[in-house]
C-alpha positions as CSV (number, residue, x, y, z in Angstrom):
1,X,11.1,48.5,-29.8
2,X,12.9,47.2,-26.8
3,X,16.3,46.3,-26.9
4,X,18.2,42.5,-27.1
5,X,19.7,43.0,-23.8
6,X,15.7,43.4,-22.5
7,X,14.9,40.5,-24.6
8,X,17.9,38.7,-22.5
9,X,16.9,40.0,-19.0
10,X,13.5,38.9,-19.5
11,X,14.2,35.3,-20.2
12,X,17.1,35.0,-17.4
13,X,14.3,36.3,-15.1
14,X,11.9,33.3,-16.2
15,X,14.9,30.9,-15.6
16,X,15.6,31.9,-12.6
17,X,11.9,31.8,-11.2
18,X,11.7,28.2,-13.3
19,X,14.7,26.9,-11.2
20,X,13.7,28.8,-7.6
21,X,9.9,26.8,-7.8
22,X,12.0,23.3,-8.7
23,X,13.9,24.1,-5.8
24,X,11.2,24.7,-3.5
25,X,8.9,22.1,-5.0
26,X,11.8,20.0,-4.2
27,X,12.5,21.6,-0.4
28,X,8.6,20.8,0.2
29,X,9.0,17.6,-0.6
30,X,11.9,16.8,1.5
31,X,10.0,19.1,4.6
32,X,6.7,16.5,4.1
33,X,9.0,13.1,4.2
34,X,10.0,14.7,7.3
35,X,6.5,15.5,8.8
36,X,5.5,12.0,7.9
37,X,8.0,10.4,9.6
38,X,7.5,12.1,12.8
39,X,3.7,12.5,12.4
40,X,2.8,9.0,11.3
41,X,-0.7,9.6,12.8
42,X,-1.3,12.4,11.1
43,X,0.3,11.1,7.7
44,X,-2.0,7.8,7.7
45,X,-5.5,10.3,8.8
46,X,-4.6,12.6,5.7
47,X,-4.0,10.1,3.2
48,X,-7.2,8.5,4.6
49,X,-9.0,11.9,4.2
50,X,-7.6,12.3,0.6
51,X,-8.5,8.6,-0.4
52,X,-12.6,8.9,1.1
53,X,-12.2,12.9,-1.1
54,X,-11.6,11.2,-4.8
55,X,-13.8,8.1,-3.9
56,X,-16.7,10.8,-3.5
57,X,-15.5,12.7,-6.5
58,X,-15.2,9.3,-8.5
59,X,-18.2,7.5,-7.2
60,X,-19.8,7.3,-10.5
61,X,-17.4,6.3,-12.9
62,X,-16.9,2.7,-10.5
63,X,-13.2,3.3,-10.4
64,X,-10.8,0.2,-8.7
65,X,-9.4,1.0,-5.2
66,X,-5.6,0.5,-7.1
67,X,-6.4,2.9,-9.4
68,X,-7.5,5.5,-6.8
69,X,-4.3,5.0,-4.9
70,X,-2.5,5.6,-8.4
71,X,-4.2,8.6,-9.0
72,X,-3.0,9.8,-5.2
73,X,0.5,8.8,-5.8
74,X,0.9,10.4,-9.2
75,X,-0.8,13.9,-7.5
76,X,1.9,13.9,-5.2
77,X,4.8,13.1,-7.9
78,X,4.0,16.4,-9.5
C-alpha cells in the first residue's frame, strides 16, 4: 500500500510534465513564426509540400481545396 504523500508526488510529477510540454509546445510555436518570417521560401515550399501530401492521402474522398487548407490549419493549432 503506498502512502498519500506518494499518491501526491505522483500527480505533482504529471503536472509538472503537463505544464513543461504546454510550455514547449508553446516555445515551438513562437521558434517556427520566427523561421517563417526569415525563411519565407522555405515556409511557402513546406506548406506547398504538406498541401500536395493530404491531396494524395484525400484523393478519393473529392475533398474542396478550403477544406484541405482547414484541415492544415487546424494540424498546426494543436
Amino acid at each position: 500500500m503506498t502512502s498519500f504523500s506518494d499518491r501526491e508526488k505522483g500527480e505533482e510529477l504529471v503536472h509538472f510534465r503537463k505544464e513543461d510540454e504546454r510550455l514547449l509546445r508553446k516555445l515551438l510555436e513562437k521558434v517556427k513564426a520566427q523561421a517563417d518570417k526569415v525563411d519565407t521560401k522555405e515556409a511557402e515550399d513546406h506548406a506547398e509540400s504538406e498541401l500536395a501530401k493530404l491531396k494524395d492521402i484525400l484523393e478519393k474522398y473529392k475533398v474542396a481545396e478550403k477544406d484541405l487548407k482547414a484541415l492544415i490549419d487546424w494540424k498546426h493549432e494543436a
